[in-house]
C-alpha positions in Angstrom: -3.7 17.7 9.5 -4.3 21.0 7.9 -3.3 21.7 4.6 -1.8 25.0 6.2 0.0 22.6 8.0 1.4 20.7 4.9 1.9 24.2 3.0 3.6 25.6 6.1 6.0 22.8 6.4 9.9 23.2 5.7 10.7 20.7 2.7 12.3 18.1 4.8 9.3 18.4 7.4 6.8 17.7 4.1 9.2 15.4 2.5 9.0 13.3 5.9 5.1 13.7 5.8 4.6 12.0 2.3 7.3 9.5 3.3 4.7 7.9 5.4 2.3 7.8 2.4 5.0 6.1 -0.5 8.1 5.6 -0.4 9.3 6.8 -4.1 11.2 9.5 -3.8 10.4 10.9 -6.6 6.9 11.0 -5.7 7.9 12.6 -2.3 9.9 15.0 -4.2 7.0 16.6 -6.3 4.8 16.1 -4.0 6.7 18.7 -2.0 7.4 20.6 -4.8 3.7 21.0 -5.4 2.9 23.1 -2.9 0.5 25.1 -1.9 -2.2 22.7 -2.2 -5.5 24.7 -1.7 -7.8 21.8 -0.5 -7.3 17.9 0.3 -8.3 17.3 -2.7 -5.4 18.9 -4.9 -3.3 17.1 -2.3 -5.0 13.9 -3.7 -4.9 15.0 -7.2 -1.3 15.8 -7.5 -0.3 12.0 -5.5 -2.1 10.7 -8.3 -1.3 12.9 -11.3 2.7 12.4 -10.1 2.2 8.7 -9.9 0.8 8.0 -12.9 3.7 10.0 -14.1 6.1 7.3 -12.2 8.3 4.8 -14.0 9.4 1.0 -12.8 12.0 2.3 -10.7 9.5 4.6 -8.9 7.3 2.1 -8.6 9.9 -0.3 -7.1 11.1 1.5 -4.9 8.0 2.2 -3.7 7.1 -1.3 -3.4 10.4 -1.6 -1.6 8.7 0.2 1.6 6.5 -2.2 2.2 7.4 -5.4 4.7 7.4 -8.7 2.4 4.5 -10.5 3.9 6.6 -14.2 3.5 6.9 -15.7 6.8 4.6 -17.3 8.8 5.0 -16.0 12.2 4.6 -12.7 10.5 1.5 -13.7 8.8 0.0 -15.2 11.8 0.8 -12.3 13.9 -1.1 -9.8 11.0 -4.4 -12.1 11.2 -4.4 -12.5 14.6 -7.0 -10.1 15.7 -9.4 -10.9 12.7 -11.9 -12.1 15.1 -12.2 -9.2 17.3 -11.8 -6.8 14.1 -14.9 -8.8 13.1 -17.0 -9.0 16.0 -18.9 -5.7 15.8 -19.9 -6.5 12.1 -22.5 -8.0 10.8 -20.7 -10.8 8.0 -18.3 -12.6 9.6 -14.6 -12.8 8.8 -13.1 -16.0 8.6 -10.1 -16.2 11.3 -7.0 -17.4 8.8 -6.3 -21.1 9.7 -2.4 -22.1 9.6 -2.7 -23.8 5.7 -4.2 -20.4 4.8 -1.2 -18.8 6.0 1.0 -21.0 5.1 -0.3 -21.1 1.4 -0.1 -16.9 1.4 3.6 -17.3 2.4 4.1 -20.0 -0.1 2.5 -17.9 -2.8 4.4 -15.0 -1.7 7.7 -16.4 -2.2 6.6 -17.2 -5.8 5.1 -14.1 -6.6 8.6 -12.5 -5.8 10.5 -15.5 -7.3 8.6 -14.7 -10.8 7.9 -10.7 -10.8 11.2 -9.6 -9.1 9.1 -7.7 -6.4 6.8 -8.3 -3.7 3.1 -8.7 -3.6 1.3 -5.5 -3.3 -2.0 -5.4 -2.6 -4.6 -2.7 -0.6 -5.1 -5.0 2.3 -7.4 -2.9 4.1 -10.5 -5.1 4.8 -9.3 -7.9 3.4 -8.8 -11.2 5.4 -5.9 -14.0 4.8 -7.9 -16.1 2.8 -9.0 -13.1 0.5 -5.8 -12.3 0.0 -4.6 -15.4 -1.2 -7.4 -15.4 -4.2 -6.2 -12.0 -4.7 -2.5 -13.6 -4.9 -3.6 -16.7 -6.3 -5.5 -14.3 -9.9 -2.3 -12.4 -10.4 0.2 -15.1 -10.6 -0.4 -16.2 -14.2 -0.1 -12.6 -14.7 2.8 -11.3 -16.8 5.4 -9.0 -15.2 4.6 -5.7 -17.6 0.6 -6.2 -16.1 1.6 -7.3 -12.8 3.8 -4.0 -12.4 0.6 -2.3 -13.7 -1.8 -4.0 -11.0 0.9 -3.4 -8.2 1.1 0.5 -8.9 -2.4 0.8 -9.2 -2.6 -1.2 -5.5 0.2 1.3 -4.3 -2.0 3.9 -5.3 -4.7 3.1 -3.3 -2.4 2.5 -0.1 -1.3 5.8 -0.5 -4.5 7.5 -1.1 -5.7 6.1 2.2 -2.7 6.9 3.8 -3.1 10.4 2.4 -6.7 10.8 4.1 -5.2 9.5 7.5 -2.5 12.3 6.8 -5.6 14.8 5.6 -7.3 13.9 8.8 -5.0 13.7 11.3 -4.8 17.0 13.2 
């Protein structure tokens, strides 16, 4: 997408554009106050200046907009295709094996049990089993650095959702 396309926008029509990005609306709402962006990049600059900006309610809701990866026919329906997603490259990717997924959706459940909110994690590239060491680290965590580590994941989610946005024409 253009960013004349993103300046041009009414508010709702930008409001529902960053929507698909994060789900704060707060964010959303000074994100559309920020236009005119003048390159991708101030788009990308302002996500991440207003974020950091964010407070726990922000980021919760946020978090909120993502599905709760806790069941196992969901999980074994998201790692599926890890074999044909791998094929083409040159390091293999494990295909998750039921105990991997059932472990994930075990260790889900308690990360939400202890923290209050679901696991959030830039999953892009990652396979089940790396995502369960990824879960596995954070759960000693405490809930003040675990909020920290799951904005900082949201983040990156939405930076790459911004780019798809950014590039999307």
């Amino acid at each position: 997408m253009r960013i004349e396309q993103i300046n041009q926008a009414s508010a709702a029509e930008a409001a529902h554009m960053f929507l698909q990005c994060c789900t704060s609306q707060q964010w959303i709402d000074l994100m559309v106050a920020s236009r005119p962006f003048i390159s991708a990049r101030a788009v990308r600059d302002h996500a991440d200046a207003h974020w950091r900006a964010m407070g726990e309610a922000d980021f919760l809701q946020a978090f909120d907009g993502h599905p709760k990866i806790g069941d196992v026919g969901s999980l074994k329906a998201k790692y599926a295709n890890t074999k044909e997603l791998a094929a083409g490259e040159q390091s293999a990717v494990n295909i998750a094996s039921d105990e991997i997924i059932q472990r994930l959706a075990d260790g889900n459940g308690k990360y939400q049990e202890k923290f209050g909110f679901i696991f959030i994690v830039c999953a892009s590239g990652k396979s089940a089993g790396e995502m369960l060491e990824l879960l596995q680290a954070r759960l000693p965590n405490d809930r003040a650095t675990e909020l920290l580590n799951a904005a900082e994941e949201q983040r990156k989610i939405f930076n790459i959702r911004l780019n798809q946005l950014l590039e999307d024409a």
